[in-house]
Backbone as JSON Lines, residues from 0, in Angstrom:
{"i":0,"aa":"X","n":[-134.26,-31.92,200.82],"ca":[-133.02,-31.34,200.37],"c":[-132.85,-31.62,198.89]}
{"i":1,"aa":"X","n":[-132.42,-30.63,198.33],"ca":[-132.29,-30.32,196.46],"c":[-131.23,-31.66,196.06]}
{"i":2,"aa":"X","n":[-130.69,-31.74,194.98],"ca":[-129.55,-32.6,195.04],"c":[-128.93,-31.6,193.5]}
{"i":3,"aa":"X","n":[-128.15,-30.79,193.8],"ca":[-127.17,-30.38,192.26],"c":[-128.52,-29.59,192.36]}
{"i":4,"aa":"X","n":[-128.2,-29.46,190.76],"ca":[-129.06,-28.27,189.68],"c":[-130.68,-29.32,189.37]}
{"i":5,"aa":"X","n":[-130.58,-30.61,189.92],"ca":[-131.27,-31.5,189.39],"c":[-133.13,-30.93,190.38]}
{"i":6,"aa":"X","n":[-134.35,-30.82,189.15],"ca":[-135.72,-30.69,190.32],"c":[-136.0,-32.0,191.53]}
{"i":7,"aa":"X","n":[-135.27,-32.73,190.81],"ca":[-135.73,-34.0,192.38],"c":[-134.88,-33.98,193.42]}
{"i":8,"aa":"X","n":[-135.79,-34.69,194.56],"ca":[-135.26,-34.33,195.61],"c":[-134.43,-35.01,196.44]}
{"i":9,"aa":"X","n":[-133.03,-35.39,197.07],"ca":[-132.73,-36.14,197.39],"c":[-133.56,-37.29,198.68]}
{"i":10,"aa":"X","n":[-133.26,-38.49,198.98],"ca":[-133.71,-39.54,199.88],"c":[-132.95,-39.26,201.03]}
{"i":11,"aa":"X","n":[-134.05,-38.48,202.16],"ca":[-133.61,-38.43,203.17],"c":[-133.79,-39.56,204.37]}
{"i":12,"aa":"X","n":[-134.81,-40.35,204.05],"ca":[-134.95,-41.84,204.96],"c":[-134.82,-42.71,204.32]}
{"i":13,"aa":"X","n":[-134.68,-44.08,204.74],"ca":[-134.88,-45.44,204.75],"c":[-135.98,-45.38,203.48]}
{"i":14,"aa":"X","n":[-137.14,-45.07,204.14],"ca":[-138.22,-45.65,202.8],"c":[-137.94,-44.96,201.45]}
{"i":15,"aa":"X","n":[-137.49,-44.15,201.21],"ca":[-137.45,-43.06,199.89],"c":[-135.71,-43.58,199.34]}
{"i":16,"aa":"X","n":[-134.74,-43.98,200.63],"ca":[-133.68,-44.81,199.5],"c":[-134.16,-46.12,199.26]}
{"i":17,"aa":"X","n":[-135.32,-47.18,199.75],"ca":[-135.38,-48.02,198.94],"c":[-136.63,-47.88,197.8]}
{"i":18,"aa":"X","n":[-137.13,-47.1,197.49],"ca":[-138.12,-46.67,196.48],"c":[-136.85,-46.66,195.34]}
{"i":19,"aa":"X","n":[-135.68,-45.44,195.57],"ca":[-134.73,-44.94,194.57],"c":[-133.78,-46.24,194.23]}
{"i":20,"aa":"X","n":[-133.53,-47.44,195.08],"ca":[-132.63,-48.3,194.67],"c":[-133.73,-49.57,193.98]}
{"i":21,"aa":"X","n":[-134.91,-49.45,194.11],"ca":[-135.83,-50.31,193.87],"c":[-135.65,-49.85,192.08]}
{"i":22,"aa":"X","n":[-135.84,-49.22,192.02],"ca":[-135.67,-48.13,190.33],"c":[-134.31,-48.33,189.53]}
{"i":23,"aa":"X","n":[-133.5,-48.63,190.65],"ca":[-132.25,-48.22,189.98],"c":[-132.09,-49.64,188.92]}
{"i":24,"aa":"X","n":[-130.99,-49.52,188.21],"ca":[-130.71,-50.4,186.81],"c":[-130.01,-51.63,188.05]}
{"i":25,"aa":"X","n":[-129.99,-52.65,187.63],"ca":[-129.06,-53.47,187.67],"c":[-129.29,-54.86,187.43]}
{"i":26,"aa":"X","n":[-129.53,-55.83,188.05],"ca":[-129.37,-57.43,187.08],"c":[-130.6,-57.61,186.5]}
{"i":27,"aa":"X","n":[-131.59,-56.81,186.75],"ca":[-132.8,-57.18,186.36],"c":[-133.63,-55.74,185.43]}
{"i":28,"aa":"X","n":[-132.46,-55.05,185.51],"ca":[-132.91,-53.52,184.72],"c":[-131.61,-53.47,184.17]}
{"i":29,"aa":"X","n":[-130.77,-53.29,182.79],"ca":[-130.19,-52.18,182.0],"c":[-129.86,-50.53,182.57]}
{"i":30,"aa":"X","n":[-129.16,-50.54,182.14],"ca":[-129.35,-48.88,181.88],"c":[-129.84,-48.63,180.57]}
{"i":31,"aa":"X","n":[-130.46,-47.5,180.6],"ca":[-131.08,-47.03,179.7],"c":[-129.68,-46.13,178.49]}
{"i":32,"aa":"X","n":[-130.14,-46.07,177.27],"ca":[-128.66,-45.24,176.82],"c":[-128.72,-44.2,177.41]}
{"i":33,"aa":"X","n":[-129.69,-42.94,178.15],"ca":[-129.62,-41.82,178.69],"c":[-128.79,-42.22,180.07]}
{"i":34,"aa":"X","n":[-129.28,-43.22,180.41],"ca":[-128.32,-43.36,182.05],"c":[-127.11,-43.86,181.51]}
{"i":35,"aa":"X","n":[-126.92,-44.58,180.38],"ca":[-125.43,-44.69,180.32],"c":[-124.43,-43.72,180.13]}
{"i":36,"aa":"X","n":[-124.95,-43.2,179.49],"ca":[-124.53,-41.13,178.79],"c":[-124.3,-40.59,180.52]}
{"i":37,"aa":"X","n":[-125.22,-40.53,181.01],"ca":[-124.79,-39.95,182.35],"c":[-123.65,-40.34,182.99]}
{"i":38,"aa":"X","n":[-123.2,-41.73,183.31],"ca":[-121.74,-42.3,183.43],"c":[-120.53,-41.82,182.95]}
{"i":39,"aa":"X","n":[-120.5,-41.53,181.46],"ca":[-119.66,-41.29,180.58],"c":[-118.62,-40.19,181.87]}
{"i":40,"aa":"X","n":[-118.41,-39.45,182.43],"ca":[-117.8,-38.98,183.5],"c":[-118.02,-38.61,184.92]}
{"i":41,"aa":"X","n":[-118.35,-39.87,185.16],"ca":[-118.57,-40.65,186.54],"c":[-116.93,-40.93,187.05]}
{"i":42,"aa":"X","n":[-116.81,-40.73,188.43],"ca":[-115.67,-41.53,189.0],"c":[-115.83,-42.4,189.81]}
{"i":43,"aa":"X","n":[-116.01,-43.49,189.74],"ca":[-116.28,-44.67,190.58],"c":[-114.64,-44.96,192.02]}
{"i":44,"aa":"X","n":[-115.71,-44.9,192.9],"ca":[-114.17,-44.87,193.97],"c":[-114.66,-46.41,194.71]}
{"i":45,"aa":"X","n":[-113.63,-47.61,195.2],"ca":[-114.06,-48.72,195.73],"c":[-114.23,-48.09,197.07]}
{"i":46,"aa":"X","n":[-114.49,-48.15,197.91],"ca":[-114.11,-47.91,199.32],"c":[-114.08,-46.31,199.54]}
{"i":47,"aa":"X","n":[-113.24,-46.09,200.98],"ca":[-112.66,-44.97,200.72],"c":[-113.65,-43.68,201.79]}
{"i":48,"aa":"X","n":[-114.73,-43.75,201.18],"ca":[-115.38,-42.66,201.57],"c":[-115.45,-41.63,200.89]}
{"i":49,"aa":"X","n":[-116.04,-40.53,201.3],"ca":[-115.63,-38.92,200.81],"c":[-114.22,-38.65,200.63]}
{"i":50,"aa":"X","n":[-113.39,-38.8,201.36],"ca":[-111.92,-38.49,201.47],"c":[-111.59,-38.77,199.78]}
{"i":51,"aa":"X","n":[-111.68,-40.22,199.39],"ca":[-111.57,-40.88,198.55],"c":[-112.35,-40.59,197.35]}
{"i":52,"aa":"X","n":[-113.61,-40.33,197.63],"ca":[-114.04,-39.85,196.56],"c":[-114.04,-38.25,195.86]}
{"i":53,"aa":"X","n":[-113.48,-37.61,196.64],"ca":[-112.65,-35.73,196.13],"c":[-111.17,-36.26,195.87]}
{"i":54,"aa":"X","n":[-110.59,-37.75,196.2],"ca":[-109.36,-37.37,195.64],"c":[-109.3,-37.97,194.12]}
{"i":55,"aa":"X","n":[-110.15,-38.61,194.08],"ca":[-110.47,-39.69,192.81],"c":[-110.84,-38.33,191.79]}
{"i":56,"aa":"X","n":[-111.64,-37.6,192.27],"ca":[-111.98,-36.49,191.32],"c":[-110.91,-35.71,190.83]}
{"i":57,"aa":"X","n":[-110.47,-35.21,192.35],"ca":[-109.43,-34.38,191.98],"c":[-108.19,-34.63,190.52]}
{"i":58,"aa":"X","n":[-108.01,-35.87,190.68],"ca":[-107.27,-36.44,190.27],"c":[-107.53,-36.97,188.34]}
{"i":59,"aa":"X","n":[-108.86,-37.06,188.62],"ca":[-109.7,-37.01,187.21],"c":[-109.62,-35.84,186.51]}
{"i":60,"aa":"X","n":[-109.75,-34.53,187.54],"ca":[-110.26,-33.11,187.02],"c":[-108.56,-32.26,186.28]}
{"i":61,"aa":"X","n":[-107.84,-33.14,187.08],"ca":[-106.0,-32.12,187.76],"c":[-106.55,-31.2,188.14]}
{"i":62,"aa":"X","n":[-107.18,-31.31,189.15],"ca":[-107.62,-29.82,190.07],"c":[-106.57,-29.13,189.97]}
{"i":63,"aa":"X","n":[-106.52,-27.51,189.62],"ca":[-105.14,-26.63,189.95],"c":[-104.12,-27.26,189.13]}
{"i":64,"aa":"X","n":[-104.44,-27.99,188.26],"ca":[-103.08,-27.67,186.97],"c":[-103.57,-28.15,185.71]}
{"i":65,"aa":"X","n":[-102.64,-26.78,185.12],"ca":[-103.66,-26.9,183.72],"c":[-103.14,-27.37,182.67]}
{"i":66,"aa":"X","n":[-101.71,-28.11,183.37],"ca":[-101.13,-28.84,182.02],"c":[-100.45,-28.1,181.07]}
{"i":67,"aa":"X","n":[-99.77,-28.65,180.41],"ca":[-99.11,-28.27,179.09],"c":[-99.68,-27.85,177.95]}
{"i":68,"aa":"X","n":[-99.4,-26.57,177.48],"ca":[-100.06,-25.87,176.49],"c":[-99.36,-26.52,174.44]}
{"i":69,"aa":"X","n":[-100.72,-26.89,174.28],"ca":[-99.63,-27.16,172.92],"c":[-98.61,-26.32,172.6]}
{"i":70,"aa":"X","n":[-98.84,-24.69,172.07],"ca":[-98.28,-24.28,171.91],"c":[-98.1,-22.67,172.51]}
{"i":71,"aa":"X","n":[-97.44,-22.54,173.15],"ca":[-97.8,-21.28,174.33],"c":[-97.67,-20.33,173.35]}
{"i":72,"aa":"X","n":[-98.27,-19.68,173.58],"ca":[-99.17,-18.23,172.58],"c":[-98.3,-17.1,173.42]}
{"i":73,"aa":"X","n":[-98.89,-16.95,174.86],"ca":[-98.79,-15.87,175.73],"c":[-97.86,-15.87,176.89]}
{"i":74,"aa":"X","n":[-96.97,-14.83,176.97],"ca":[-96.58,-14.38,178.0],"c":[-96.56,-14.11,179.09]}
{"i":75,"aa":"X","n":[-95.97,-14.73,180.02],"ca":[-96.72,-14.12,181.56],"c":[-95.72,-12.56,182.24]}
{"i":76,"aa":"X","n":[-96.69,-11.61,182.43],"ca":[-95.73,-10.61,182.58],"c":[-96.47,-9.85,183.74]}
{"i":77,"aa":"X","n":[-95.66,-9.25,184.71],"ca":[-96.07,-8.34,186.06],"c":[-96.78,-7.08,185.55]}
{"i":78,"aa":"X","n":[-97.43,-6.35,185.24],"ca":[-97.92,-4.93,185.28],"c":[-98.77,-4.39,186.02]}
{"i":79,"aa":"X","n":[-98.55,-3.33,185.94],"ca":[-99.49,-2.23,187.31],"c":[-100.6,-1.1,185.88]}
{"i":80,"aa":"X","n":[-101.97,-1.88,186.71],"ca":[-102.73,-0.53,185.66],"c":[-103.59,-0.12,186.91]}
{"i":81,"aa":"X","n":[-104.04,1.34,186.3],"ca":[-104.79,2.22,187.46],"c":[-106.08,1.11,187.69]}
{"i":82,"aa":"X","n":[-106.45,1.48,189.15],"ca":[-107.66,0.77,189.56],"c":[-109.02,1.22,188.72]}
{"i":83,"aa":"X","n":[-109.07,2.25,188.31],"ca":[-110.45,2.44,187.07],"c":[-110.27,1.46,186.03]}
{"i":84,"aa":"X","n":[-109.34,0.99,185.33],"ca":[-108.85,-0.08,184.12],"c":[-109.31,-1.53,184.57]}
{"i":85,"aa":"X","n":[-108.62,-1.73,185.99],"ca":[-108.86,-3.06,186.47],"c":[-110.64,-3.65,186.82]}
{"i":86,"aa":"X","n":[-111.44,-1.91,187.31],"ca":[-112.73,-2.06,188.04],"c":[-113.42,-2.33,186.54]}
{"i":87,"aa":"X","n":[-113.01,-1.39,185.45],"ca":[-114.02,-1.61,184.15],"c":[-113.9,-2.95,183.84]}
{"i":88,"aa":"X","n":[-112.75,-3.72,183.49],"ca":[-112.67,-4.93,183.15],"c":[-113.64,-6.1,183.65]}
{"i":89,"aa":"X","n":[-113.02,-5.79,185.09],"ca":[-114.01,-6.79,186.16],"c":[-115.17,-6.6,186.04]}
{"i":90,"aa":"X","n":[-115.89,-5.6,185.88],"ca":[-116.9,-5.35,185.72],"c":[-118.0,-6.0,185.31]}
{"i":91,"aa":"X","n":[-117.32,-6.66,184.13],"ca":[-117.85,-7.35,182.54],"c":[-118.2,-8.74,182.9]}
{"i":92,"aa":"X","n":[-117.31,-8.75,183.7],"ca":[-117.41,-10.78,184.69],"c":[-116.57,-11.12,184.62]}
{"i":93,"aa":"X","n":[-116.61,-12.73,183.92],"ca":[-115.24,-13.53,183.93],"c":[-115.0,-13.66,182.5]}
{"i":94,"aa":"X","n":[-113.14,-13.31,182.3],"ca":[-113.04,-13.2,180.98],"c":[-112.15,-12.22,181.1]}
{"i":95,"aa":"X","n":[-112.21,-11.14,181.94],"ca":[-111.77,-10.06,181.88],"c":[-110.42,-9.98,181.48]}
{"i":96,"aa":"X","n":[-109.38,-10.67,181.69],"ca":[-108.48,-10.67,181.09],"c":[-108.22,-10.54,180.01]}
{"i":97,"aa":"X","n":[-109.02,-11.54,178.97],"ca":[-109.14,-11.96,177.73],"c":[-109.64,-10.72,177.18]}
{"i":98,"aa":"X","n":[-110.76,-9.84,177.5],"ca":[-111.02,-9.41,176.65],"c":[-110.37,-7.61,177.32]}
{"i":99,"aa":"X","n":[-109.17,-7.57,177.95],"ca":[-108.51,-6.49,178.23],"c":[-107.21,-7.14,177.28]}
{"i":100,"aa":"X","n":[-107.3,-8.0,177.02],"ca":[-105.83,-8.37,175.8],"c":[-106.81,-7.72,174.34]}
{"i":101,"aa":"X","n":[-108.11,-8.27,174.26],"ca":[-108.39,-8.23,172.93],"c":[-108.62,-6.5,172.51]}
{"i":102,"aa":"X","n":[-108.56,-5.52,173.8],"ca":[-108.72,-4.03,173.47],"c":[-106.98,-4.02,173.48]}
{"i":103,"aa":"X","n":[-106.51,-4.01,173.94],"ca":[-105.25,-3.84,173.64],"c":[-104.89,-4.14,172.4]}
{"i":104,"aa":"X","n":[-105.12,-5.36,171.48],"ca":[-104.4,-5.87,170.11],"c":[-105.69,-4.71,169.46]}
{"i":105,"aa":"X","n":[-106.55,-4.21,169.54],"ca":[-107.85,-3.23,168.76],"c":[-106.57,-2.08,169.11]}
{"i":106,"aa":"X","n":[-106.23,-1.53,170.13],"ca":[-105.23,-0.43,170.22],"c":[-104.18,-0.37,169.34]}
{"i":107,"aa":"X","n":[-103.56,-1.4,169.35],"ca":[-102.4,-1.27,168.62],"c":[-102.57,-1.71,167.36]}
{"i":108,"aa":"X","n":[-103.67,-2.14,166.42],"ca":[-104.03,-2.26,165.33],"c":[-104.58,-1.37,164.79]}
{"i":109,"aa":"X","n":[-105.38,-0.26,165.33],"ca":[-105.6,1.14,165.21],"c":[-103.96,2.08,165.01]}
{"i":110,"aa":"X","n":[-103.23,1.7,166.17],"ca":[-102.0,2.57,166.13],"c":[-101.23,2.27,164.91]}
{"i":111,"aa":"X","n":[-101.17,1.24,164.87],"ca":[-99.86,0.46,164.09],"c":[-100.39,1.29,162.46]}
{"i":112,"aa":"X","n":[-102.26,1.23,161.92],"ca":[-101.9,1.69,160.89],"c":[-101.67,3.13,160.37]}
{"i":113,"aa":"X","n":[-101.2,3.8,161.53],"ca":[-101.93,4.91,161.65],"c":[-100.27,5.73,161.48]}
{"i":114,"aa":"X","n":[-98.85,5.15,162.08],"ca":[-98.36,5.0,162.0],"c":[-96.96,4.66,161.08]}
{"i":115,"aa":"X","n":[-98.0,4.12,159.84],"ca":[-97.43,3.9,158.22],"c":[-97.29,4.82,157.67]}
């Protein structure tokens, strides 16, 4: 079994987790500065379990809130556009919002000088 994006493979028995803890840093190994860099956003949970360790994250990450904006720029507003507008956007991937604001300010910067 894979582990993440990482090519090695996780320790599925006994002999292959003590090969991996045999390796690992501790009173008699350092970390290396690359393994310390890897830490740098680690969440260490005492106990707990899984339960404990998604809430420790969660809680690291603010899963689902994005906090206070220095300075709010944008508006939140309801509108209805035809489903061809919404399918082109999506289309593009993720972003789509952003860059259906940035044809809009190209629209009205076209209009606006056009307008003078």
């Amino acid at each position: 079994m894979k582990s993440g994006n990482s090519s090695k493979t996780f320790p599925t028995n006994a002999q292959q987790w003590e090969v991996v803890l045999a390796q690992a840093p501790g009173i008699d190994r350092p970390l290396t500065a690359e393994e310390g860099a890897q830490w740098d956003n680690a969440v260490l949970v005492n106990g707990g379990g899984y339960q404990a360790a998604r809430a420790a994250v969660a809680a690291k990450r603010k899963i689902g809130q994005r906090g206070l904006q220095r300075a709010p720029v944008k508006q939140l507003v309801s509108v209805r556009y035809s489903p061809e507008v919404i399918a082109y956007f999506k289309s593009e991937g993720p972003g789509w919002q952003t860059r259906m604001d940035e044809a809009l300010k190209q629209w009205i910067g076209g209009h606006a000088a056009q307008n003078r």
